[in-house]
C-alpha positions as CSV (number, residue, x, y, z in Angstrom):
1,X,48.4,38.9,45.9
2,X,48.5,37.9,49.4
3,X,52.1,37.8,49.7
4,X,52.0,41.5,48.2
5,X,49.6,42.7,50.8
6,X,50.4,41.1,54.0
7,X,52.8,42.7,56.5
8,X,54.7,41.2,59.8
9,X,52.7,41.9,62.8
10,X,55.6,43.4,64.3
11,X,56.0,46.2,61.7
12,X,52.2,47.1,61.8
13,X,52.2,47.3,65.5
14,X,55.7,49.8,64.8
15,X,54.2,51.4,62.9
16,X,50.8,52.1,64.6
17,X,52.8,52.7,67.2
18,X,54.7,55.3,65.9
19,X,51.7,57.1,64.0
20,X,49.9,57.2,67.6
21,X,53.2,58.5,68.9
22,X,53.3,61.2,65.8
23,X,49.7,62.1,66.3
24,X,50.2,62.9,70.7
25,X,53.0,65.3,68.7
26,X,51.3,67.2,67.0
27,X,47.9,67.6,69.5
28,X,49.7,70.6,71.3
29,X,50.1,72.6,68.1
30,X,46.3,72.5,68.0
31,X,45.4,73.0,71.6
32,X,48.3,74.5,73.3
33,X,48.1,75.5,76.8
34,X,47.8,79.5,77.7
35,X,46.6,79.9,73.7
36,X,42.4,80.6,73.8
37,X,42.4,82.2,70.9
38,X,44.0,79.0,68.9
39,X,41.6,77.2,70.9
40,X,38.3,78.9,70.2
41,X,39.2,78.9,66.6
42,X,39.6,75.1,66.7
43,X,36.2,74.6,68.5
44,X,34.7,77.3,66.2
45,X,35.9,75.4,63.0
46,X,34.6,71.9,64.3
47,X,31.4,73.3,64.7
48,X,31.3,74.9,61.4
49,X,32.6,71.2,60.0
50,X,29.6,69.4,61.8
51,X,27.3,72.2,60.9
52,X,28.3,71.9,57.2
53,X,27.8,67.6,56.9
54,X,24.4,68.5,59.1
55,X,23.0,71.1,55.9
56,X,24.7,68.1,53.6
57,X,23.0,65.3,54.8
58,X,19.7,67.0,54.4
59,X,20.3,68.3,51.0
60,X,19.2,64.5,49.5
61,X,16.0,64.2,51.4
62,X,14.6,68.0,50.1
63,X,15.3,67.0,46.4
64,X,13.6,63.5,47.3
65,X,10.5,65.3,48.6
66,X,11.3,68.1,45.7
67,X,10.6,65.6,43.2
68,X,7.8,63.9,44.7
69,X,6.0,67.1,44.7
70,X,6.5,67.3,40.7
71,X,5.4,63.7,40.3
72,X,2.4,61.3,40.2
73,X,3.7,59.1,42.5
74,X,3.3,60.3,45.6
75,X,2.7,64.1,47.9
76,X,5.7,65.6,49.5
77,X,5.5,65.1,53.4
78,X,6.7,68.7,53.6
79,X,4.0,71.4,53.0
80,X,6.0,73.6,51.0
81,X,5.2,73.3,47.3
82,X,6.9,72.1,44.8
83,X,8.8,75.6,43.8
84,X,9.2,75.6,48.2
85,X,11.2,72.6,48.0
86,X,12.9,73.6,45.3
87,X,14.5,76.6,46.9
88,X,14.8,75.2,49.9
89,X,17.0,72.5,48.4
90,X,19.1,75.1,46.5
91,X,19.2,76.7,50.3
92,X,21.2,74.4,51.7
93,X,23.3,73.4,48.9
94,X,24.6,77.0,49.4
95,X,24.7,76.7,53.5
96,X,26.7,73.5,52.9
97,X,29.8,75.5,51.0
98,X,29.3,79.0,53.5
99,X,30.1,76.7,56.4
100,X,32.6,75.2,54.5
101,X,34.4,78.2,53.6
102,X,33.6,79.7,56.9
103,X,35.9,76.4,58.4
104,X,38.4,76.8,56.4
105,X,39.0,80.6,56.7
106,X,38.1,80.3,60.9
107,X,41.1,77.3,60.9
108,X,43.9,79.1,58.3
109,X,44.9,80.9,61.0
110,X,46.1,77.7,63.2
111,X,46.8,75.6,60.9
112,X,49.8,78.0,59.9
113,X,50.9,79.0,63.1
114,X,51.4,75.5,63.8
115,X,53.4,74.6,60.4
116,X,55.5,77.4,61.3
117,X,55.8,76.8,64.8
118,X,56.8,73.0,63.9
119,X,59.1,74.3,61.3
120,X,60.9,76.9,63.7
121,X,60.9,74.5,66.3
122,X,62.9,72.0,63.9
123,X,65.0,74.3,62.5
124,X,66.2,75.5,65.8
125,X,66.7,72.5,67.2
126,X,69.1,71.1,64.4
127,X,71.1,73.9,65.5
128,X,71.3,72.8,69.0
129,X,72.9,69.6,67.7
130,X,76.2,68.9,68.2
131,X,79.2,69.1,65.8
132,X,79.5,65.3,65.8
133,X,76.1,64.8,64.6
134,X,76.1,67.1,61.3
135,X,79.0,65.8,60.4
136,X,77.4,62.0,60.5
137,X,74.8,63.4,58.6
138,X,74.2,64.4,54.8
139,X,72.7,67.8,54.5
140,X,70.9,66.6,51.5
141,X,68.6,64.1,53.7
142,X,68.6,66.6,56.2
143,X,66.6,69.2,54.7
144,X,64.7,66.8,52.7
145,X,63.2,64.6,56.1
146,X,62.5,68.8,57.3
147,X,61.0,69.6,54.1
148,X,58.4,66.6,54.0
149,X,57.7,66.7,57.8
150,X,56.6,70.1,57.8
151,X,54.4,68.9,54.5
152,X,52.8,66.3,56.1
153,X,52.1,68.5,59.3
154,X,49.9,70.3,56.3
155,X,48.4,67.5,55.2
156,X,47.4,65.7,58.8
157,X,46.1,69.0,59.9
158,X,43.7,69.4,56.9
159,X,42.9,65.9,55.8
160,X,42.9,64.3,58.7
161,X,40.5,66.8,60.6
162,X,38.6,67.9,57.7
163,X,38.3,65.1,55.3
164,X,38.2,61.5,57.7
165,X,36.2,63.4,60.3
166,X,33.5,64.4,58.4
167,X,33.5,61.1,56.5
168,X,33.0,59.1,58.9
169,X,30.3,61.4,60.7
170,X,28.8,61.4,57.2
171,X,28.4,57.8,56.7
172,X,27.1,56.7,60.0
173,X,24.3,59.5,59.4
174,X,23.3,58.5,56.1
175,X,23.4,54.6,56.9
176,X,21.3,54.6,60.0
177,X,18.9,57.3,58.1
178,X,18.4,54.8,55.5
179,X,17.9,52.3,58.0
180,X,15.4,53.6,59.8
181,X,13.6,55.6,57.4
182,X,13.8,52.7,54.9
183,X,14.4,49.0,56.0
184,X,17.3,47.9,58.0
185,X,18.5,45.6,55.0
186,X,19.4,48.8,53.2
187,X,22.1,49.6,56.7
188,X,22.8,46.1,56.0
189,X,24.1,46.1,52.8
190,X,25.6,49.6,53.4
191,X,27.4,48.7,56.5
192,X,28.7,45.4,54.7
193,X,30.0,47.4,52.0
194,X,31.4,50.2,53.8
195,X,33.5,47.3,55.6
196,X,34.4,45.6,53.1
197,X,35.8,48.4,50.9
198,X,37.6,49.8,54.2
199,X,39.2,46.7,54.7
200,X,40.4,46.2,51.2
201,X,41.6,49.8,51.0
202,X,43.7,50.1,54.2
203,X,45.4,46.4,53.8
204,X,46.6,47.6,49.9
205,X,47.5,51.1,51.4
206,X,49.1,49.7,53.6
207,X,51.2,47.9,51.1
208,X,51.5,50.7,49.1
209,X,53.1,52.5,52.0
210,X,55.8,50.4,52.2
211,X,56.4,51.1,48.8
212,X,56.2,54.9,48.9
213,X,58.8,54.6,51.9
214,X,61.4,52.7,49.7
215,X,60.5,55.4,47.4
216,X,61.0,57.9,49.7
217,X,64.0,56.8,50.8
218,X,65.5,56.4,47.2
219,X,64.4,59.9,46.7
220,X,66.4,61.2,49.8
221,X,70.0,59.4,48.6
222,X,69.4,61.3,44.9
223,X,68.4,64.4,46.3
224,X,71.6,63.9,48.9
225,X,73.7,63.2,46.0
226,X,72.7,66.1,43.6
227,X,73.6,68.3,46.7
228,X,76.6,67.0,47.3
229,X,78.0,66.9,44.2
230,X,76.8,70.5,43.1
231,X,78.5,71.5,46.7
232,X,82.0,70.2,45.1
233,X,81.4,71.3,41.3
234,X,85.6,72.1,41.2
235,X,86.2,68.8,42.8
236,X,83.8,67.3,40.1
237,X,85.7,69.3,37.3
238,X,89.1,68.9,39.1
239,X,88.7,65.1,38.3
240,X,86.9,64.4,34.8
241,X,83.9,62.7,37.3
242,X,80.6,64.3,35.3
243,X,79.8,61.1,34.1
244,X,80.6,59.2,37.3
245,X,78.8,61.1,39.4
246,X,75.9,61.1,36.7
247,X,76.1,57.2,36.7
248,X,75.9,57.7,40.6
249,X,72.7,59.8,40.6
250,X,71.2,57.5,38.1
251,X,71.6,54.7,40.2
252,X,69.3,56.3,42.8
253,X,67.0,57.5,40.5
254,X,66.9,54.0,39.0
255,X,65.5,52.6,42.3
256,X,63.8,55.3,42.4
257,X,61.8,54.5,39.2
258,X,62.0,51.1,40.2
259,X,59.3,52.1,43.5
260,X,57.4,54.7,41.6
261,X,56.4,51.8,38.7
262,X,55.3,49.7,41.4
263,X,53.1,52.7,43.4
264,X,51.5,53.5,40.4
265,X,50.8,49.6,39.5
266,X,49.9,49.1,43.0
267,X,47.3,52.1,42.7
268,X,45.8,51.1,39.4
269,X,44.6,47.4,41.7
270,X,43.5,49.7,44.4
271,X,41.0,52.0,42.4
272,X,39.6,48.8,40.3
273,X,39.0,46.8,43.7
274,X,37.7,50.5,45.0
275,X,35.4,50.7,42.0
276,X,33.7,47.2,41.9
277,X,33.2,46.9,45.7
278,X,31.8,50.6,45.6
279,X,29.7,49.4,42.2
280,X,28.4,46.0,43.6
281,X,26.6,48.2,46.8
282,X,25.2,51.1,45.3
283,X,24.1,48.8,42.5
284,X,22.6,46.5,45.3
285,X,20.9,49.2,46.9
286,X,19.6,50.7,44.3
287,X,17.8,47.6,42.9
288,X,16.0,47.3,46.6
289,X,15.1,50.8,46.1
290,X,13.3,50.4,42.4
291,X,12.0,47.0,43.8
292,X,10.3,49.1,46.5
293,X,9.3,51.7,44.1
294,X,7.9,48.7,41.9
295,X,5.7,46.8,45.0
296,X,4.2,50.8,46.3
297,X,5.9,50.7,49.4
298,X,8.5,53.5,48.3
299,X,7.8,56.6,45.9
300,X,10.2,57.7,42.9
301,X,11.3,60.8,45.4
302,X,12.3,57.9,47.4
303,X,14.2,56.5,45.0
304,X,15.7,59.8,43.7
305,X,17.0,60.2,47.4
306,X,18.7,56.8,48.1
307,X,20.3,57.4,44.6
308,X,21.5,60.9,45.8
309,X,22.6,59.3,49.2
310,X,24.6,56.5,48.0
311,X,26.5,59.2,45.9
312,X,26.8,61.4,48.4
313,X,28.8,58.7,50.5
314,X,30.5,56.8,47.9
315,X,32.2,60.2,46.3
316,X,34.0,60.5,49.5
317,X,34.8,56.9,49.9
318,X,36.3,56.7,46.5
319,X,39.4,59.4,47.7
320,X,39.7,57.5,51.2
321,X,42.3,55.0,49.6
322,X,44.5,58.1,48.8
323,X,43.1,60.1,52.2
324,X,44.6,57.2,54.0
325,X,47.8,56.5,52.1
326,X,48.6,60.6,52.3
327,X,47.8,60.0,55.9
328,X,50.0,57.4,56.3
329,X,52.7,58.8,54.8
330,X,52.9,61.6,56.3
331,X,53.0,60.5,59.7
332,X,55.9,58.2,58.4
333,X,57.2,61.8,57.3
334,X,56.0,63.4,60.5
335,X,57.6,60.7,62.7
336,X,61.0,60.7,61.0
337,X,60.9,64.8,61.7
338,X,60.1,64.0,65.6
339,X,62.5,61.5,65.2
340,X,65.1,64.1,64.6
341,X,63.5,66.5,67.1
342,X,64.3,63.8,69.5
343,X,67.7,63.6,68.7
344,X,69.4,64.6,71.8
345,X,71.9,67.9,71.7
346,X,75.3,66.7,72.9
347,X,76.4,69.5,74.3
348,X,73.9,71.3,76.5
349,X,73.8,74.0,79.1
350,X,73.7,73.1,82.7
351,X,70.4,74.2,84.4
352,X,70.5,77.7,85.8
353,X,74.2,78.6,84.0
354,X,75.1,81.4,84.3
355,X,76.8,83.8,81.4
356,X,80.3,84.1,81.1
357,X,82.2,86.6,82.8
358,X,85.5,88.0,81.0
359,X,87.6,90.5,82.5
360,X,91.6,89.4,81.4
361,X,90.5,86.8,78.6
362,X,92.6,84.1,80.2
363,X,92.4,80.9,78.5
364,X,94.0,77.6,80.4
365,X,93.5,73.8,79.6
366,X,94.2,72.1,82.8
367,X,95.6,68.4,81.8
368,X,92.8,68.0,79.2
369,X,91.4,64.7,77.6
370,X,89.7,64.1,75.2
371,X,89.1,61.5,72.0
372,X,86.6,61.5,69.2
373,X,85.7,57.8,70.2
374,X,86.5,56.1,73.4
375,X,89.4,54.1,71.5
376,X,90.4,56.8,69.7
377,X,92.4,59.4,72.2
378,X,93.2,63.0,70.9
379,X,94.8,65.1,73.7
380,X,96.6,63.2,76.3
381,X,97.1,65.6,79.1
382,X,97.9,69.0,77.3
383,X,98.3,71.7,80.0
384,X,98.4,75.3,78.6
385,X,98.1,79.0,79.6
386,X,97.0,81.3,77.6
387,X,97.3,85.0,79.3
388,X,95.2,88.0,79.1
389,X,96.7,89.8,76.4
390,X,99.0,87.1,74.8
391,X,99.2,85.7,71.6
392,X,100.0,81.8,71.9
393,X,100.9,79.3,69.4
394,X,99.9,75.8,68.8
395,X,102.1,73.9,66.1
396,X,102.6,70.2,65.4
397,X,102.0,67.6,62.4
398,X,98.8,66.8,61.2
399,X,96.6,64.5,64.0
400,X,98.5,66.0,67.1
401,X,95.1,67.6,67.8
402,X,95.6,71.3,67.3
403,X,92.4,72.1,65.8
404,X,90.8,69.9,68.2
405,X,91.6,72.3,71.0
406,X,89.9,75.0,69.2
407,X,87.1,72.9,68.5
408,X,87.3,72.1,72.7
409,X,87.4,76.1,73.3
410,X,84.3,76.7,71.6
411,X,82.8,73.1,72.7
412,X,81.7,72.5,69.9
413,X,82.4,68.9,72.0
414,X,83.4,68.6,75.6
415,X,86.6,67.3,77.3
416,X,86.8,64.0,78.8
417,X,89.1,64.7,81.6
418,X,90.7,67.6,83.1
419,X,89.4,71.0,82.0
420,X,89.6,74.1,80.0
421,X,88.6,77.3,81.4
422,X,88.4,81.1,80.7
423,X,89.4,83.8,83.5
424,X,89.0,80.6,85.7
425,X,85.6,79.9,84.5
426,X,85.0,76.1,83.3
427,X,83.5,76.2,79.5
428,X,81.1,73.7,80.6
429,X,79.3,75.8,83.4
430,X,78.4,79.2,81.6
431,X,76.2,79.2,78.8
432,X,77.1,78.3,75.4
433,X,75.5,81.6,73.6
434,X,77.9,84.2,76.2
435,X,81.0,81.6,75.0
436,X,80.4,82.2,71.7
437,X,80.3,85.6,72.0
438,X,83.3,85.7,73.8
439,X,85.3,84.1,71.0
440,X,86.2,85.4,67.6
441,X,87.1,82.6,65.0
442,X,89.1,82.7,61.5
443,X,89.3,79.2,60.6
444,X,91.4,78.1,57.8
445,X,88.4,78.4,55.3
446,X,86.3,81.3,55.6
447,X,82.3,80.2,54.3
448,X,80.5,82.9,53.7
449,X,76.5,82.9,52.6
450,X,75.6,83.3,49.3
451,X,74.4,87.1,49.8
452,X,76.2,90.5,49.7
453,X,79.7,91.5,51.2
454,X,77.6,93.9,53.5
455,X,75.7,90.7,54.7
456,X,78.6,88.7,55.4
457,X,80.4,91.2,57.1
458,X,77.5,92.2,59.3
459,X,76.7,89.1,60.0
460,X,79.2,89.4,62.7
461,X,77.2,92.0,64.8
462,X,73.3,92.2,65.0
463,X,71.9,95.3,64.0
464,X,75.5,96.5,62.8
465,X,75.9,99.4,60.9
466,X,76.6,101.0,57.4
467,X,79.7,102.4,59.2
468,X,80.2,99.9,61.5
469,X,80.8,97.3,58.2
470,X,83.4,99.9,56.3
471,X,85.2,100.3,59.7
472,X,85.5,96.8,59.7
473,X,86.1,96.0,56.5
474,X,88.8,99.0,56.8
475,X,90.2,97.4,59.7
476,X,90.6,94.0,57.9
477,X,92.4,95.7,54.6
478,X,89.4,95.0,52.3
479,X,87.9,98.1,52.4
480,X,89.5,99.0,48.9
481,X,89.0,96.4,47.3
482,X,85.4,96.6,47.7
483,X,85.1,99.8,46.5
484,X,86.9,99.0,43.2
485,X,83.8,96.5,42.3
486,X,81.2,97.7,40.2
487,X,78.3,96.9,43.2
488,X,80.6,97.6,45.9
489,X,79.2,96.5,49.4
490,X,76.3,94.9,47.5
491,X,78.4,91.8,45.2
492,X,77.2,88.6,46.0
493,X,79.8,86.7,46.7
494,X,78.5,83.3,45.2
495,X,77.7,79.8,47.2
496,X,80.1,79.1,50.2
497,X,81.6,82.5,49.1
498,X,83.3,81.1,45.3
499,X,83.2,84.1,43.7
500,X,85.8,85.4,46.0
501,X,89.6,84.2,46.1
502,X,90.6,82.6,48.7
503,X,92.5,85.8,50.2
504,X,89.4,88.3,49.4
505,X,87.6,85.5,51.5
506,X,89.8,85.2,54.3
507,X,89.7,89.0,54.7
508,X,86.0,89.0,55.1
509,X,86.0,86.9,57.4
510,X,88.5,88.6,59.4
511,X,86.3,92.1,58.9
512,X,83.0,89.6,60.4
513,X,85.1,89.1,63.4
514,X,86.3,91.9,64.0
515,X,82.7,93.4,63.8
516,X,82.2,90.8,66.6
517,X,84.9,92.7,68.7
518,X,85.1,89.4,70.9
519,X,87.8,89.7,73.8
520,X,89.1,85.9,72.7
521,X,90.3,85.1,69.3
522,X,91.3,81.6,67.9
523,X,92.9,81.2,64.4
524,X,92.6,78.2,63.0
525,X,95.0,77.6,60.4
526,X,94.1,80.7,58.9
527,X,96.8,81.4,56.2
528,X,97.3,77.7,55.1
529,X,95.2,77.7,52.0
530,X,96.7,81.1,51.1
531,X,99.8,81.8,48.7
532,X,102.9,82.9,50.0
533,X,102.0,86.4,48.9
534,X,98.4,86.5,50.4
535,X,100.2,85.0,53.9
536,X,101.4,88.1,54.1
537,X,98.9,90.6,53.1
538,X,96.4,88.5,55.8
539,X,99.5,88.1,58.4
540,X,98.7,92.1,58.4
541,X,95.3,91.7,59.0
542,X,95.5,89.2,61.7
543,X,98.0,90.8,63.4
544,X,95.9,94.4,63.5
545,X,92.8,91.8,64.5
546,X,94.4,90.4,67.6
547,X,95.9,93.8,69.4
548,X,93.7,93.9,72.3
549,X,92.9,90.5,72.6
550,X,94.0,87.1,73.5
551,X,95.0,85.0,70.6
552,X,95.2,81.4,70.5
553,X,96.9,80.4,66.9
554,X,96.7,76.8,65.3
555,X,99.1,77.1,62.8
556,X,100.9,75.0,59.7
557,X,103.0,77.7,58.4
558,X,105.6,78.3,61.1
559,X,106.5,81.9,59.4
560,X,103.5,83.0,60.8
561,X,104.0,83.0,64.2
562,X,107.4,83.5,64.9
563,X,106.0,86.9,66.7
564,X,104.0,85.0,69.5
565,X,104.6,85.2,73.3
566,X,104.9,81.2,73.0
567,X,104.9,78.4,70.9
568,X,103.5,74.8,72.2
569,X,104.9,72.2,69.9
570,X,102.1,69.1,70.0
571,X,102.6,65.7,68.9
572,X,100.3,62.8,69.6
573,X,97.9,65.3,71.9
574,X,100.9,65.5,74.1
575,X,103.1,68.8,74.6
576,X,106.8,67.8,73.8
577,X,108.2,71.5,73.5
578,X,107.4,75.4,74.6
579,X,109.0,78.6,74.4
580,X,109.4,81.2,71.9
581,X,110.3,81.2,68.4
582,X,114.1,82.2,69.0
583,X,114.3,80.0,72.6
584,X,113.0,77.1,70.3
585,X,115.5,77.1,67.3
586,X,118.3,77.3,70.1
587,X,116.8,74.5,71.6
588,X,117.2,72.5,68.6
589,X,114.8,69.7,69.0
590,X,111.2,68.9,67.1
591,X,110.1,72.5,66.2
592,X,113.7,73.7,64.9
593,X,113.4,70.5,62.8
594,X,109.8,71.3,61.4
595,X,111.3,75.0,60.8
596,X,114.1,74.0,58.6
597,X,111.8,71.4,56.9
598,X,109.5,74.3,55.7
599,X,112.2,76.6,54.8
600,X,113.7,73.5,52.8
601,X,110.1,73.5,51.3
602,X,110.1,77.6,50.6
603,X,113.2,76.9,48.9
604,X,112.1,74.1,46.7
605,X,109.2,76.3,45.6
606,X,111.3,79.4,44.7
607,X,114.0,77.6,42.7
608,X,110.6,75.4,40.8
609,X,109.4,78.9,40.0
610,X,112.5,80.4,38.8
């Protein structure tokens, strides 16, 4: 069993290390400065805790005295009778669970402010990360590390400060009690077996929790797994894959199994050692005790009241194997929480920024770099003016980084030379909320929340409107259609917006933004998923969406923009072409030959569906 139970040095220290680190974490959701009332509640409910374990420990000693004064074999010490002692004992029983109950009611009150404050402060921070982070991570894990942080925030709070507090308060009372009221062989014996059975407990706990962890982390890539593949259910369908991406679930649930035999075999060694060790002292103390009782030097009360002590403390000690496990765990759970909350944003504000400003709605990229990874380069220098009023263009093959210079607009990432600038304002020197109010966005895919029509479109302005959503919706050429369903504004529109085609999408998304009412608006892609047919319903939409407004299109269907002020043809993040749609064609050179490949295409497709 030694190999089983013995850990590296290094990983304990890590560990201890990073359950210290976990603990300084979570101190200021108890005490946090400028909060007294959070405070006072805290001191209040440790007093209430000490006050309880105070009418505890004397609840042994009255029924002790309580049956001394019924027997032969001694007089109480307390001059109370017999009926006194009785009631007395029954007393503080019932003070015991008031000052309990008391605790817990005082303490409700902080302990959920500071779950929710933990869970608000999470939540909003994984918002603050950057685009390159969430898309490195699986949503699955995500909420799953969130979900069992915030649980074992729950669990430190109460167990730790109401359960190994008071234990350990509670044994060092009893044992130097018995010690001094008694002999000091009885705090002998107690102290050797309160050692003994800590020691054993914490070094197979600790065991155990590296077994829960792999457990843990099994549990995460199953759960991640479900999620994804519910998320894709068409793709799922689309390919016969049930049973493969059954077989792949299994396969985490199989290790899964694999750690959960082991914790619960691993548990079954824990309570036997817990239950002989506990056995072998109370049985030890108690044959002291009736030797006493046996020589005259201690009464049956006497006896009665070591038995009731040893109880008292062994109860207690018999949940500290799972106290300390749960504990354990959760600061594993608590640490890879503040783990994430110490994930760094990418993209942050610079001190004192001030809000954007936007008057024309002028958009330039002044010889811009910028590359995903270091040996990875995107955009190579694209210069580009965007005027107040203008609706520019952006076309090229797939990788010239056209949607990367939306992405770069809306820094969703940051440029790594040159820069991009609105009315002549650098992106990276206002704050990120006023940018993003500034700009409108229709990518190519439109997600929408599981929730009403009326939710999604409002979603674009706080606080909008009954009338502000059909004006929208109106604006956006939906408005009809929602009226022809049974519920109206009110259909759910399904997860990610599924119950909706792909046009019906797109034109709610284009109702959200134009809610918005931003001065900017970017189009990314925004018919290329649509029919030939929708294109030109939406081509409608979008065009009524940008009058107004400066509109920067990233587009794969040329027939879409053949209206804009200016076309930029990309390739390789470099601009090899500019001019109009007619200037362009003339000119004969990359985007004349991407125009008659599509219309090639278009053709192909009508003769196929003749």
């Amino acid at each position: 069993m030694a190999g089983w139970v013995t850990a590296s040095e290094e990983e304990v220290k890590r560990q201890q290390g990073s359950g210290m680190r976990t603990i300084r974490k979570v101190v200021p959701y108890l005490w946090p400065e400028g909060q007294f009332w959070v405070k006072w509640r805290v001191v209040a409910a440790m007093i209430l805790l000490v006050s309880a374990k105070l009418v505890a420990f004397a609840t042994p000693y009255l029924f002790g005295q309580s049956v001394d004064a019924l027997s032969d074999s001694g007089a109480s010490e307390l001059m109370l009778g017999a009926v006194g002692l009785v009631i007395a004992y029954g007393a503080v029983r019932l003070l015991s669970v008031v000052f309990q109950q008391l605790r817990d009611s005082v303490f409700a009150r902080v302990g959920q402010r500071a779950l929710r404050r933990v869970a608000l402060e999470t939540f909003a921070h994984i918002h603050r990360l950057s685009m390159r982070y969430h898309i490195t991570r699986k949503t699955g894990g995500l909420s799953r590390i969130i979900e069992r942080g915030v649980k074992g925030v729950e669990f430190l709070l109460r167990f730790m400060l109401f359960n190994l507090g008071p234990l350990i308060l509670e044994l060092a009372l009893v044992s130097i009690f018995l010690g001094l009221y008694l002999d000091a062989y009885y705090l002998a014996v107690i102290a050797a077996t309160i050692t003994i059975y800590v020691w054993f407990t914490f070094r197979i706990t600790e065991w155990r929790v590296q077994i829960r962890r792999r457990m843990n982390e099994q549990d995460t890539d199953a759960n991640q797994k479900a999620i994804d593949s519910l998320l894709n259910f068409e793709t799922v369908k689309y390919f016969g894959a049930e049973k493969r991406e059954a077989e792949r679930y299994d396969q985490s649930m199989r290790g899964y199994e694999k750690n959960a035999i082991r914790t619960a075999q691993s548990l079954a060694l824990l309570n036997g050692g817990q239950s002989l060790i506990i056995t072998a002292g109370l049985v030890t103390v108690m044959i002291m005790a009736a030797l006493g009782v046996q020589n005259g030097t201690l009464t049956v009360g006497d006896f009665v009241m070591v038995n009731a002590y040893m109880i008292q403390i062994t109860l207690p000690l018999g949940f500290l194997g799972t106290v300390y496990r749960e504990i354990r765990q959760a600061l594993v759970d608590m640490g890879e929480m503040f783990d994430l909350l110490e994930q760094p944003a990418e993209i942050n504000d610079r001190p004192d920024a001030p809000d954007i400003q936007v008057d024309q709605g002028c958009v330039t990229l002044d010889d811009v770099h910028f590359g995903y990874s270091p040996d990875r380069p995107i955009l190579k220098g694209v210069s580009l003016e965007v005027g107040s009023g203008k609706t520019v263009a952006i076309v090229g093959p797939s990788g010239s980084g056209k949607s990367t210079i939306g992405r770069l607009l809306f820094r969703f990432y940051d440029v790594t030379g040159g820069a991009l600038k609105i009315d002549g304002q650098d992106v990276r020197d206002v704050t990120q909320d006023s940018l993003h109010n500034a700009i409108g966005v229709v990518p190519q895919d439109t997600v929408l929340f599981n929730d009403s029509i009326r939710y999604n479109i409002a979603y674009g302005k706080a606080n909008a409107t009954d009338d502000d959503v059909i004006a929208a919706a109106k604006a956006a050429q939906i408005h009809d259609f929602v009226m022809s369903l049974p519920e109206g504004y009110d259909t759910t529109v399904g997860e990610r917006g599924l119950k909706l085609s792909g046009g019906e999408k797109q034109r709610v998304g284009i109702a959200r933004t134009l809610l918005k009412n931003p001065p900017i608006l970017l189009l990314d892609e925004a018919t290329s998923a649509l029919d030939t047919e929708t294109e030109h319903e939406i081509k409608e939409a979008l065009r009524r969406a940008g009058e107004g407004r400066t509109v920067l299109t990233i587009a794969h269907r040329l027939s879409t923009i053949v209206e804009a002020d200016e076309i930029v043809v990309l390739e390789e993040g470099r601009i090899v072409e500019r001019g109009n749609h007619d200037d362009l064609l003339a000119h004969d050179g990359r985007y004349a030959a991407l125009w008659q490949m599509q219309l090639a295409e278009n053709e192909t497709i009508e003769v196929a569906a003749e």
